[in-house]
SEVO-966255 format. One record per atom (N, C-alpha, C): atom name; x, y, z. Coordinates in steps of 0.05 Angstrom, whole numbers. Example, Ala and Ser with C-alpha at 12.3 -4.5 7.8 and 13.67 -1.06 7.14 Angstrom:
BEGIN
<node "N" <264 -114 156>>
<node "CA" <246 -90 156>>
<node "C" <264 -66 156>>
<node "N" <257 -45 142>>
<node "CA" <273 -21 143>>
<node "C" <258 1 157>>
***
This chain:
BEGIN
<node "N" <2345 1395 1155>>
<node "CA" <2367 1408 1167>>
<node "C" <2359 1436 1177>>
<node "N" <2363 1440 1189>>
<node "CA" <2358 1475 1212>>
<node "C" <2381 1480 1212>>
<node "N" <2374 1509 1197>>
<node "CA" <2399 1533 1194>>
<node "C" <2390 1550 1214>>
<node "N" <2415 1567 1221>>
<node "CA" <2411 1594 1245>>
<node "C" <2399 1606 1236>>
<node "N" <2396 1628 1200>>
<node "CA" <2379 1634 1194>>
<node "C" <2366 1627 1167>>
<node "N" <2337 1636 1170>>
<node "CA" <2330 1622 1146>>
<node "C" <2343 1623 1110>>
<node "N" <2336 1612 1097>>
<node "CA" <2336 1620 1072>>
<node "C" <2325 1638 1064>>
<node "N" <2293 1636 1068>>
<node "CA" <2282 1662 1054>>
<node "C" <2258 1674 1078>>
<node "N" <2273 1691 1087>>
<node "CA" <2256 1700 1110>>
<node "C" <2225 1712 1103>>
<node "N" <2203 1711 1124>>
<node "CA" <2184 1707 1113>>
<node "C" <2173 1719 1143>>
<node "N" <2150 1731 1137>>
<node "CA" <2131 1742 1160>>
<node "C" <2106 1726 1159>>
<node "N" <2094 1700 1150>>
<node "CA" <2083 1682 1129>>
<node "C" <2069 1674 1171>>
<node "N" <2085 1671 1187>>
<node "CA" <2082 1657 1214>>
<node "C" <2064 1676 1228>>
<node "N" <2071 1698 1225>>
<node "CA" <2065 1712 1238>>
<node "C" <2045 1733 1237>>
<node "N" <2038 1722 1210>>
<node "CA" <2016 1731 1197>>
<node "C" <1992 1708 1197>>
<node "N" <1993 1687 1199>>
<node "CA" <1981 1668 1201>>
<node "C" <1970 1669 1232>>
<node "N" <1993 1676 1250>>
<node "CA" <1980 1670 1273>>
<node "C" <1970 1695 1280>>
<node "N" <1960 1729 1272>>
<node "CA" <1958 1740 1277>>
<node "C" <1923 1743 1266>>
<node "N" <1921 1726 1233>>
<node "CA" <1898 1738 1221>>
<node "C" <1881 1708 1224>>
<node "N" <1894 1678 1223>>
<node "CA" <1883 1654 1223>>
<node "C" <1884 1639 1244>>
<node "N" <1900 1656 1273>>
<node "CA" <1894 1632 1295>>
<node "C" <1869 1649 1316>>
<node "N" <1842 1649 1311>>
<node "CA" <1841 1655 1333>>
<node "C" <1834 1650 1364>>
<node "N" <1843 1622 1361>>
<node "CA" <1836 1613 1399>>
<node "C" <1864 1625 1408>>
<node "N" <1890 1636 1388>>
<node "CA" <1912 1650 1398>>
<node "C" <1909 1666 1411>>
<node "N" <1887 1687 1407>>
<node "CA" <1883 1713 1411>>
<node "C" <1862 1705 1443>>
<node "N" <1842 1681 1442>>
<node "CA" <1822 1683 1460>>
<node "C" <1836 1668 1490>>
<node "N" <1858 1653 1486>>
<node "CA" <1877 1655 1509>>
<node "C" <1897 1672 1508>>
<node "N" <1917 1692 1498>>
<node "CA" <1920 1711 1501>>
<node "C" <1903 1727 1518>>
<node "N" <1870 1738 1518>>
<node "CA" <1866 1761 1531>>
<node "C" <1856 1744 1562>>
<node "N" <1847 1717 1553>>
<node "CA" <1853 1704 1574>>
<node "C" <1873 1708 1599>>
<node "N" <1900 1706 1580>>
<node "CA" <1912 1711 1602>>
<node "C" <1920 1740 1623>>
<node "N" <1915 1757 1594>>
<node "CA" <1915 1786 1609>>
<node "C" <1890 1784 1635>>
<node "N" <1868 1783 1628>>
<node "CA" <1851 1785 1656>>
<node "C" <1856 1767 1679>>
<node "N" <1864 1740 1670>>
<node "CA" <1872 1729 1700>>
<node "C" <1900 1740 1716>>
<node "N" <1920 1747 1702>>
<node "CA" <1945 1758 1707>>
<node "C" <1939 1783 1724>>
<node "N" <1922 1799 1704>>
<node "CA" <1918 1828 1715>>
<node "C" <1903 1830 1745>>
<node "N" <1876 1800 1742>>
<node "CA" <1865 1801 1764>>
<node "C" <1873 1786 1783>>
<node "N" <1899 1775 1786>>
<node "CA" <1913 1762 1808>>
<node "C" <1935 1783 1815>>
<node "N" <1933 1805 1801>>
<node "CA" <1967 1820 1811>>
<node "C" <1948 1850 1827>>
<node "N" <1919 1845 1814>>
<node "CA" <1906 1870 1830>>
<node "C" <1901 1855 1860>>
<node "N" <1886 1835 1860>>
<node "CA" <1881 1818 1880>>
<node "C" <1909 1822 1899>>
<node "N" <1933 1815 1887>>
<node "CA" <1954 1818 1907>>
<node "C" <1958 1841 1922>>
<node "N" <1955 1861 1902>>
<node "CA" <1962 1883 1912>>
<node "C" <1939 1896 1935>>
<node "N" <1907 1889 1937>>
<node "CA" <1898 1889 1948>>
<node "C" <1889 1886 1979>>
<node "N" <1907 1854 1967>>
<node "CA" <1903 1836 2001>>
<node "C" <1933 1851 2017>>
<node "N" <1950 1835 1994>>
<node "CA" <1982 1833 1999>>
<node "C" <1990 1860 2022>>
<node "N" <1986 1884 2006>>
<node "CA" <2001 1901 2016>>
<node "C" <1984 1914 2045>>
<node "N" <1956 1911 2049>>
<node "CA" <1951 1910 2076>>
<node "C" <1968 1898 2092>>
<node "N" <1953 1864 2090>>
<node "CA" <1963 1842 2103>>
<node "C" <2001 1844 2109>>
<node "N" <2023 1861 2091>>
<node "CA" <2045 1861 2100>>
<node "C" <2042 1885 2114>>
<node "N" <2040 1899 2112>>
<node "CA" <2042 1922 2132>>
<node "C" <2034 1912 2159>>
<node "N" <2005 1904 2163>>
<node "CA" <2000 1893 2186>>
<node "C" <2018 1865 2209>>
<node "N" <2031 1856 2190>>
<node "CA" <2053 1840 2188>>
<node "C" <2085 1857 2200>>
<node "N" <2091 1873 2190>>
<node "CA" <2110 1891 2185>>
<node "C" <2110 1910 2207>>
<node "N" <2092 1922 2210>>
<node "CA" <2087 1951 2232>>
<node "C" <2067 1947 2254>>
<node "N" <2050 1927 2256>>
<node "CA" <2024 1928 2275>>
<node "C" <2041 1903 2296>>
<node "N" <2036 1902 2326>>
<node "CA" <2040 1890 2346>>
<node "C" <2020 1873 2359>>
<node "N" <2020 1849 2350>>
<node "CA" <1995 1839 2359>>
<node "C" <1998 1808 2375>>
<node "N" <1975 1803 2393>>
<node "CA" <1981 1773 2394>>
<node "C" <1985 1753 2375>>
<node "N" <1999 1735 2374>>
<node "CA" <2000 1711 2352>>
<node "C" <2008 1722 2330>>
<node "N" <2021 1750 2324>>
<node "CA" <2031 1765 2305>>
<node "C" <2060 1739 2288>>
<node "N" <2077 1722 2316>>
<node "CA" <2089 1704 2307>>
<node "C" <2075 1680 2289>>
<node "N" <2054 1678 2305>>
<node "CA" <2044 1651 2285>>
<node "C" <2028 1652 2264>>
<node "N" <2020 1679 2259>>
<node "CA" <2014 1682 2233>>
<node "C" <2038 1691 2204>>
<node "N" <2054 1696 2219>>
<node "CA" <2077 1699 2203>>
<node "C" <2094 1668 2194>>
<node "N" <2087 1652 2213>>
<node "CA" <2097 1624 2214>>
<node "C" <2075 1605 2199>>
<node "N" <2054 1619 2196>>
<node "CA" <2031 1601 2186>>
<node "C" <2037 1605 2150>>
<node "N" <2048 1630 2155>>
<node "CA" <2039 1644 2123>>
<node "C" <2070 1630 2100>>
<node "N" <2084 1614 2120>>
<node "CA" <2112 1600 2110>>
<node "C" <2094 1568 2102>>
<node "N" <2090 1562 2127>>
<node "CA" <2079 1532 2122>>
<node "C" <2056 1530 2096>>
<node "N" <2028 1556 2095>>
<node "CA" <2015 1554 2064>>
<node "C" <2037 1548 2050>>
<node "N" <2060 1559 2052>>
<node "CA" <2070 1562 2013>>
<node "C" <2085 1529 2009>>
<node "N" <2074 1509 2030>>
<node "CA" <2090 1478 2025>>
<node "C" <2060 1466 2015>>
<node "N" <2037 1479 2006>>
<node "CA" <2011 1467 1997>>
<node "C" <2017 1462 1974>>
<node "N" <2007 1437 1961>>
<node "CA" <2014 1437 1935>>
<node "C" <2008 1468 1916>>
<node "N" <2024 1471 1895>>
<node "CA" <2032 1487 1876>>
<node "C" <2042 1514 1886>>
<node "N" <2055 1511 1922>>
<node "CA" <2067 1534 1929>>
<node "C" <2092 1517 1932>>
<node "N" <2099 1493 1934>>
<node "CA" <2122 1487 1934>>
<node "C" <2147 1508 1932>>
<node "N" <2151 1513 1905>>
<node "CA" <2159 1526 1896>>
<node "C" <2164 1564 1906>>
<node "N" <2147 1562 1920>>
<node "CA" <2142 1593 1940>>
<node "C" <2163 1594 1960>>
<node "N" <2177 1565 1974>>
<node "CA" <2197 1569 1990>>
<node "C" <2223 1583 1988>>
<node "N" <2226 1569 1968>>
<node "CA" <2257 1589 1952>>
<node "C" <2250 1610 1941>>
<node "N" <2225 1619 1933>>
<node "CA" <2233 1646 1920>>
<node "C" <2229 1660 1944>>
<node "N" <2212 1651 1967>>
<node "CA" <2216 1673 1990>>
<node "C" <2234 1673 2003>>
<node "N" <2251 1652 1999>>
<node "CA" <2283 1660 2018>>
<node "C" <2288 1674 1996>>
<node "N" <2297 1678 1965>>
<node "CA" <2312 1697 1954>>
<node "C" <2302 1725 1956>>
<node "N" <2276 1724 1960>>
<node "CA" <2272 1754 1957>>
<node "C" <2265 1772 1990>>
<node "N" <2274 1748 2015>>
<node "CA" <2288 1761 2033>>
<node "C" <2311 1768 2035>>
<node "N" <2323 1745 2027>>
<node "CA" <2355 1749 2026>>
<node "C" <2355 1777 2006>>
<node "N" <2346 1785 1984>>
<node "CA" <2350 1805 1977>>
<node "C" <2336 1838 1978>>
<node "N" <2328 1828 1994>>
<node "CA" <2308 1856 2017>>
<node "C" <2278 1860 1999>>
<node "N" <2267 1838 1988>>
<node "CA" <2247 1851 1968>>
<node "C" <2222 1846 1981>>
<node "N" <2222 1831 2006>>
<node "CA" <2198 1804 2017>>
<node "C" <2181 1832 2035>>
<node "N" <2205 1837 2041>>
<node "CA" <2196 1859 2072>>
<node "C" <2204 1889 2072>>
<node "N" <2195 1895 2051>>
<node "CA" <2194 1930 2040>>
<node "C" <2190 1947 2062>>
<node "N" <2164 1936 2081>>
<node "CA" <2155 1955 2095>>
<node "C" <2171 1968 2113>>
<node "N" <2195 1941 2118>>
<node "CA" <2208 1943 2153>>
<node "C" <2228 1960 2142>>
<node "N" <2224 1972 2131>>
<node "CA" <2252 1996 2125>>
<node "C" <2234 2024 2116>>
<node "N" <2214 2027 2126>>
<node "CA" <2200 2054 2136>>
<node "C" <2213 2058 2167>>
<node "N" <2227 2086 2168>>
<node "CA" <2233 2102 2195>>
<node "C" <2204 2086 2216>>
<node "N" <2218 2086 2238>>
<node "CA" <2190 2075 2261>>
<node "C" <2193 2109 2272>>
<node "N" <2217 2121 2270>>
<node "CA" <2207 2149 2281>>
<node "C" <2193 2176 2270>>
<node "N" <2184 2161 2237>>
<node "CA" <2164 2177 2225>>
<node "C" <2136 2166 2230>>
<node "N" <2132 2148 2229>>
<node "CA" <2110 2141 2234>>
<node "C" <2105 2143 2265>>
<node "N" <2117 2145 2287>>
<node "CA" <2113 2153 2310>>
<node "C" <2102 2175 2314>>
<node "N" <2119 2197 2288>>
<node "CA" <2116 2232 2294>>
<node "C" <2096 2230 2273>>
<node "N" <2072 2218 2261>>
<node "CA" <2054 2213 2248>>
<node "C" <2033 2204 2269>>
<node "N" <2034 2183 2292>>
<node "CA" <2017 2181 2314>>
<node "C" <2013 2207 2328>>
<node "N" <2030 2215 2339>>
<node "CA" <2034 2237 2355>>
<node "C" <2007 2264 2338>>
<node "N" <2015 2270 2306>>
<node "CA" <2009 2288 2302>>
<node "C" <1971 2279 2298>>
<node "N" <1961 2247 2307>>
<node "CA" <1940 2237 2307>>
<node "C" <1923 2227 2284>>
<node "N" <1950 2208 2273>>
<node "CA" <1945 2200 2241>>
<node "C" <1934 2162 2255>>
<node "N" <1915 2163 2260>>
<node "CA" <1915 2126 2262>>
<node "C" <1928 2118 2238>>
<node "N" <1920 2084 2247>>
<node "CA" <1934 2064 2236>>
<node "C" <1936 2060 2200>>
<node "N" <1905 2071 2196>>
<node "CA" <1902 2068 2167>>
<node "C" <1917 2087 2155>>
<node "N" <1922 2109 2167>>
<node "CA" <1928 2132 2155>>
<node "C" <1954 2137 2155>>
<node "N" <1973 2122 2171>>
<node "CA" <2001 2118 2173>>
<node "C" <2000 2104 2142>>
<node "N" <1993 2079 2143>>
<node "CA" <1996 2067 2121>>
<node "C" <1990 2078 2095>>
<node "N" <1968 2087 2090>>
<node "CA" <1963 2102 2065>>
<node "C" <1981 2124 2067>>
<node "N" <1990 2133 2076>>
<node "CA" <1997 2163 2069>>
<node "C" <2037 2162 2075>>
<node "N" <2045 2146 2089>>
<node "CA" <2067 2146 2091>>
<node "C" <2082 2109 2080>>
<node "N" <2067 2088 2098>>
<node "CA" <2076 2068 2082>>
<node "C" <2071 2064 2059>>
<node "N" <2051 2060 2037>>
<node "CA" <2055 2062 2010>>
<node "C" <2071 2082 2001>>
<node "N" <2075 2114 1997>>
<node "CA" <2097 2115 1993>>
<node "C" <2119 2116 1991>>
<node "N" <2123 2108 2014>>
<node "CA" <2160 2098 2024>>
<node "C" <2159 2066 2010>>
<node "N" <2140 2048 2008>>
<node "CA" <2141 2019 2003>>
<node "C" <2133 2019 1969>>
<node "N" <2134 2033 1955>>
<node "CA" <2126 2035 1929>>
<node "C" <2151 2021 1910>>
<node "N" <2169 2021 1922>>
<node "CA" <2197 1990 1907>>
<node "C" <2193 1967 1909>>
<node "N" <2186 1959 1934>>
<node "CA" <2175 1942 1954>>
<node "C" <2149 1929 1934>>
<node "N" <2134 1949 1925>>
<node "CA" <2103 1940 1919>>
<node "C" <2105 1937 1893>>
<node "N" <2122 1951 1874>>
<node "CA" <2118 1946 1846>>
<node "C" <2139 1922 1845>>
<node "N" <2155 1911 1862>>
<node "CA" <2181 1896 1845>>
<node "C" <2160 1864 1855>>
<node "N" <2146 1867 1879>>
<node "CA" <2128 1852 1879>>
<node "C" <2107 1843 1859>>
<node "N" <2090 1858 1859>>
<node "CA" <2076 1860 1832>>
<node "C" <2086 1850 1796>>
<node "N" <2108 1857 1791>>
<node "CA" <2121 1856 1781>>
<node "C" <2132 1815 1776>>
<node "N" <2134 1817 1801>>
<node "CA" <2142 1781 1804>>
<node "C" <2120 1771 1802>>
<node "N" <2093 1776 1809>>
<node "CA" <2074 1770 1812>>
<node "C" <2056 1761 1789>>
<node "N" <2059 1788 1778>>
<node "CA" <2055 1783 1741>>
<node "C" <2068 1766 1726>>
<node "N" <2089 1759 1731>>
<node "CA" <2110 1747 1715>>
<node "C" <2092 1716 1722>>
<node "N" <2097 1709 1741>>
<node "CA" <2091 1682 1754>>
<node "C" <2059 1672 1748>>
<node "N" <2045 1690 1752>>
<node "CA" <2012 1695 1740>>
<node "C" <2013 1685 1701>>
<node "N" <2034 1696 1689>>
<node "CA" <2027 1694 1664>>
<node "C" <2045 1671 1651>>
<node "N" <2062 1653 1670>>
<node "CA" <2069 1632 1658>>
<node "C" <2056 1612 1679>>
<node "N" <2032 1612 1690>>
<node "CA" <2030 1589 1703>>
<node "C" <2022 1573 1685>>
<node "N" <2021 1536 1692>>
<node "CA" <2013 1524 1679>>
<node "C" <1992 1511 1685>>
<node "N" <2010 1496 1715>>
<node "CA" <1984 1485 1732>>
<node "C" <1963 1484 1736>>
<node "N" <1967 1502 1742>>
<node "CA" <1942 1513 1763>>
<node "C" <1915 1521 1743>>
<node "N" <1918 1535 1717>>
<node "CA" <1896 1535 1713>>
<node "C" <1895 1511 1687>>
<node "N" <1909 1496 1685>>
<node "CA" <1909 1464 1681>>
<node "C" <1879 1454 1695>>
<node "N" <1888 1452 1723>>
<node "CA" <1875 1439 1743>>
<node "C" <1849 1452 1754>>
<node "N" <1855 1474 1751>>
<node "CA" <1827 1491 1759>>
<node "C" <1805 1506 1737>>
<node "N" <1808 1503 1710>>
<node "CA" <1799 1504 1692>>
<node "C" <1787 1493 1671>>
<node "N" <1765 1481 1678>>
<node "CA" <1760 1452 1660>>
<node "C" <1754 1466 1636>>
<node "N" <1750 1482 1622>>
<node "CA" <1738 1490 1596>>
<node "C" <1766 1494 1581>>
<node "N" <1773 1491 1569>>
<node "CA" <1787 1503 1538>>
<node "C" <1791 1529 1535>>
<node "N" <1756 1545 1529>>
<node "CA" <1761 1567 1530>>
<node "C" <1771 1585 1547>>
<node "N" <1772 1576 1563>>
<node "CA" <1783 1590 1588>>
<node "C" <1813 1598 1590>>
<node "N" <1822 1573 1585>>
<node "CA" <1858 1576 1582>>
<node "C" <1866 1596 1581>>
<node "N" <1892 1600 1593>>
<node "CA" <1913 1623 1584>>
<node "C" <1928 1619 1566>>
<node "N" <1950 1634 1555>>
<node "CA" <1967 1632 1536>>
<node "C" <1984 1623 1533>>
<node "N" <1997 1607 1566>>
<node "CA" <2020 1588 1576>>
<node "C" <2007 1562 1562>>
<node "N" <1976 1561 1563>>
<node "CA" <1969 1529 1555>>
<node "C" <1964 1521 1529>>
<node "N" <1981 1545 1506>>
<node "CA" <1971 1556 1485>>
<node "C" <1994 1531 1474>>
<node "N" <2014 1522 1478>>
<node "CA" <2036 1501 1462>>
<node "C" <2037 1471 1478>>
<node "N" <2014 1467 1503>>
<node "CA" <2008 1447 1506>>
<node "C" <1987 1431 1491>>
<node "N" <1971 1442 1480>>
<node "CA" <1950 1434 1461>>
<node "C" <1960 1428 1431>>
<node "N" <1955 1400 1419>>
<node "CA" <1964 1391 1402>>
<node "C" <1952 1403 1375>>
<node "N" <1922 1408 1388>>
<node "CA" <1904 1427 1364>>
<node "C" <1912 1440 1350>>
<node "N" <1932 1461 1374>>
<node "CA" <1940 1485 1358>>
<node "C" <1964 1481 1345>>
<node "N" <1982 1470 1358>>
<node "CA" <2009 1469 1345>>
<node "C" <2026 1437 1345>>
<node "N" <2027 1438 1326>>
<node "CA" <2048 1409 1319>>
<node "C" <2076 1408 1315>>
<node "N" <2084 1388 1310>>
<node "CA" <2116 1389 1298>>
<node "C" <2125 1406 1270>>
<node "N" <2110 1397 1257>>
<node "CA" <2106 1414 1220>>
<node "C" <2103 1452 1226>>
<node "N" <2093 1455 1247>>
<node "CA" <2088 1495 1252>>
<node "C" <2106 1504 1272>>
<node "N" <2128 1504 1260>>
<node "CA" <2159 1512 1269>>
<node "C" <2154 1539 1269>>
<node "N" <2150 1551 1253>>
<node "CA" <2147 1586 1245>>
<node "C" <2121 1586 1264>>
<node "N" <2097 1574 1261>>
<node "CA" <2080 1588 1281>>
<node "C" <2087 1587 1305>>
<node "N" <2095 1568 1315>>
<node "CA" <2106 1564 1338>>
<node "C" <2131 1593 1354>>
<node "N" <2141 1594 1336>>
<node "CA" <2169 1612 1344>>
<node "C" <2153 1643 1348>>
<node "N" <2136 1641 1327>>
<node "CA" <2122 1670 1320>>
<node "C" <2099 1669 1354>>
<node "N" <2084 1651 1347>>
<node "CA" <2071 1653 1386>>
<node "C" <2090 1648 1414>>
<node "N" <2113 1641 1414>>
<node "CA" <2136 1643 1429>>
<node "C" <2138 1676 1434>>
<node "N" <2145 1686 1420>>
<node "CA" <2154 1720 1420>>
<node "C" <2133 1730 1419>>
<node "N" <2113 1724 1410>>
<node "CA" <2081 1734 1427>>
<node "C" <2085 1730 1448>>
<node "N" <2077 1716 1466>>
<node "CA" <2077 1707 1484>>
<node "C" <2099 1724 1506>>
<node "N" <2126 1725 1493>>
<node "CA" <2145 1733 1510>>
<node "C" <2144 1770 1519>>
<node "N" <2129 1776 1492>>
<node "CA" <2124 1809 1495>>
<node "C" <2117 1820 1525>>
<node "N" <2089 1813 1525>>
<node "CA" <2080 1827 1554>>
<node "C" <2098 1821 1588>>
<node "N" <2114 1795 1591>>
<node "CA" <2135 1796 1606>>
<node "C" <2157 1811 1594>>
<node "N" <2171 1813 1570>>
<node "CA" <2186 1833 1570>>
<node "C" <2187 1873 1582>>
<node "N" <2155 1874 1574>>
<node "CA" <2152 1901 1578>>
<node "C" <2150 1902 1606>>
<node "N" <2134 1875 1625>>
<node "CA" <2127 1887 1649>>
<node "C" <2157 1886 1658>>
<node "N" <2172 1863 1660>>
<node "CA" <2197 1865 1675>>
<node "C" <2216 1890 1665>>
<node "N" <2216 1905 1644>>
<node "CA" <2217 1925 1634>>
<node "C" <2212 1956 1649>>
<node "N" <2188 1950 1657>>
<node "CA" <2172 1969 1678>>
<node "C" <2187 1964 1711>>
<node "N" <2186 1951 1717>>
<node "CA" <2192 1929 1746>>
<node "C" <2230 1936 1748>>
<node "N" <2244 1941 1717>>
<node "CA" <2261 1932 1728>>
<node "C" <2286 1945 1751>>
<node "N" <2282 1971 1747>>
<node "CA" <2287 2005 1776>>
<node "C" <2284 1992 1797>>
<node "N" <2256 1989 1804>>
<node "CA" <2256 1983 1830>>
<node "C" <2269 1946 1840>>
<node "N" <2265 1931 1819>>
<node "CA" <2280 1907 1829>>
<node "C" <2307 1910 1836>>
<node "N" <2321 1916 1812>>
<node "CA" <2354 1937 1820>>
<node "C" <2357 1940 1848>>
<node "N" <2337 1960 1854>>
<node "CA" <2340 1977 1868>>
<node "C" <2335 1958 1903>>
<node "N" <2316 1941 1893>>
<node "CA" <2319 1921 1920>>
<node "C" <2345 1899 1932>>
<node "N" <2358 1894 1904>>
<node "CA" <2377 1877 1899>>
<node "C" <2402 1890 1919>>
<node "N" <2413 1917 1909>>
<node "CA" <2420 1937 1917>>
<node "C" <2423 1940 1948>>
<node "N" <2394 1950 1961>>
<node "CA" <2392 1952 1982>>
<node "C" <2395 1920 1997>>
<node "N" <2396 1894 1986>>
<node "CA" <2385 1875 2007>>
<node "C" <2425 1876 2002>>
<node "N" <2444 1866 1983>>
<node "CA" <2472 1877 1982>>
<node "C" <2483 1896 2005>>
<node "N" <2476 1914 2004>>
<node "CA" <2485 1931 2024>>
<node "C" <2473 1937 2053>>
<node "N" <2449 1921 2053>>
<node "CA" <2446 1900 2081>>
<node "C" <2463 1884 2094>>
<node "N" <2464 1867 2080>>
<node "CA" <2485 1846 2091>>
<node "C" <2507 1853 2095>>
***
């Protein structure tokens, strides 16, 4: 029978999985470096590539914007279609296009090229834009399953999402371990969405009082 709470509460789980599991710990930091190095990576490519998207005038500027819809129907972007209608629909997709075009004009004028518009005035006008991104980014990075399912043949490699697919580690009988690597697990999304959560507000907000 399962009661709401226990009988005799016990830290016994969480002690176990802290001092006796440790492939817990070796997908855990697992997943910090792939997480961390897919949200730097984003931020790397991403926030060029939208700006140039966003503020630059170019040929085929449509069909790369049309191309960059059709990637996300590749397998394991499926799923990329709806979150990019929600997070147009709520102003979060396209940060950039709500920089003044008549600051950045009086930024040409004063003979700031292209890079230097962007560094110096789009990142920080797009800095809501870039963390609520990031932010999603991380989130999505540290529960995947798939993908490094499929693209990860070693074990050791795993992240922390593949940490209660493995029968090794956890069975039916480790109810307490289980619950205790659950709220592991849940910590580092708590704090980032934590960090993230101002400027998401704050997009929600603005895409609201868009419409």
């Amino acid at each position: 029978v399962w009661h709401l709470l226990p009988d005799w509460p016990t830290l016994e789980p969480l002690l176990t999985l802290l001092l006796d599991t440790p492939q817990f710990f070796v997908m855990f930091w697992n997943s910090i470096g792939q997480s961390v190095a897919q949200v730097a990576g984003n931020l790397l490519v991403g926030a060029p590539a939208a700006w140039a998207i966003s503020r630059l005038r170019f040929r085929g500027r449509s069909m790369v914007r049309g191309l960059y819809i059709v990637l996300m129907l590749l397998p394991f972007q499926v799923t990329m279609v709806p979150s990019y209608l929600i997070l147009r629909q709520f102003g979060l997709e396209r940060g950039f296009d709500t920089v003044p075009r008549e600051v950045l004009e009086s930024a040409s004028i004063d003979g700031a090229n292209q890079w230097q518009r962007f560094w110096r005035i789009g990142i920080p006008l797009g800095i809501p834009g870039l963390i609520s991104a990031l932010t999603l980014g991380f989130l999505d990075a540290w529960n995947a399953i798939e993908q490094p399912m499929t693209f990860l043949e070693s074990p050791q490699y795993w992240p922390l999402s593949l940490f209660f697919t493995d029968p090794a580690n956890l069975d039916t009988k480790q109810l307490g371990l289980a619950m205790a690597a659950s709220l592991w697990m849940l910590l580092p999304s708590i704090l980032a969405f934590r960090f993230g959560q101002t400027y998401l507000e704050a997009g929600l907000t603005k895409g609201a009082v868009k419409g």
